[in-house]
C-alpha positions, 0 to 999 in steps of 0.5 A: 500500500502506498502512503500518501502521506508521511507521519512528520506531515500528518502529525504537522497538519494536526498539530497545525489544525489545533493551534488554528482552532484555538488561535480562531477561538481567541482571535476572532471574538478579540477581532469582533469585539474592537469592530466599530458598532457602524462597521457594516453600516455604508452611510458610515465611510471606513477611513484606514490610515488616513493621516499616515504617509503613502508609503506606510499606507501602501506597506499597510494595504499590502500586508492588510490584504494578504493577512485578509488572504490567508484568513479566507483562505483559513476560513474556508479550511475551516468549514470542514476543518474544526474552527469558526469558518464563516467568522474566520471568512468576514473577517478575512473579507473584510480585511480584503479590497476588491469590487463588491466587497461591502456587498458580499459582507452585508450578505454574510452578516446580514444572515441571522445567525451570524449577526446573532453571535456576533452581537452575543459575543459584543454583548459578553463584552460590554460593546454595543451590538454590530448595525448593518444598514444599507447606502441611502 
């Protein structure tokens, strides 16, 4: 029989599966919990890095980019792997710039459920729940 797979990568992709369920565990609620209330709000414009200096706002949207990359990509991992995918997938989407993306998050926090835990986890928190509006 063949082995597709070694000891040394099986064991690695586990442990690396542990260490990405716990990190989800407390970086996510973290993530959610700093979320300005009007986040998802488009009457509310989001301003990032505003008053730096375009080199460090370029620095900035590159590497916000690919860590909202590879936290898609993790969430997506996440929906058959142990983890909070489809939190794990906002949070990488919205870290992401591309056409549509206001849309697509109004569309994944606009589902009951995941607005419903997110304001359950601020609640825990003491912030004030996420408001999801559309642009007028």
């Amino acid at each position: 029989m063949e082995v597709l797979l070694s000891k040394e990568v099986l064991s690695g992709l586990v442990v690396f599966s542990i260490v990405g369920f716990i990190g989800s565990l407390v970086a996510i609620p973290l993530i959610l919990v700093r979320l300005p209330p009007h986040y998802f709000d488009e009457r509310h414009p989001r301003k990032w890095m505003e008053h730096h200096h375009p080199a460090f706002r370029l620095i900035g949207h590159v590497l916000k980019n690919l860590i909202g990359f590879v936290l898609l990509a993790a969430g997506i991992a996440m929906l058959v792997l142990p983890g909070q995918g489809i939190l794990t997938m906002l949070i990488g989407i919205s870290l992401v710039d591309f056409p549509g993306k206001r849309q697509l998050e109004r569309k994944l926090i606009g589902q009951p459920a995941v607005l419903n835990t997110i304001n359950k986890v601020r609640e825990k928190f003491g912030q004030p729940p996420l408001t999801v509006a559309h642009d007028s």
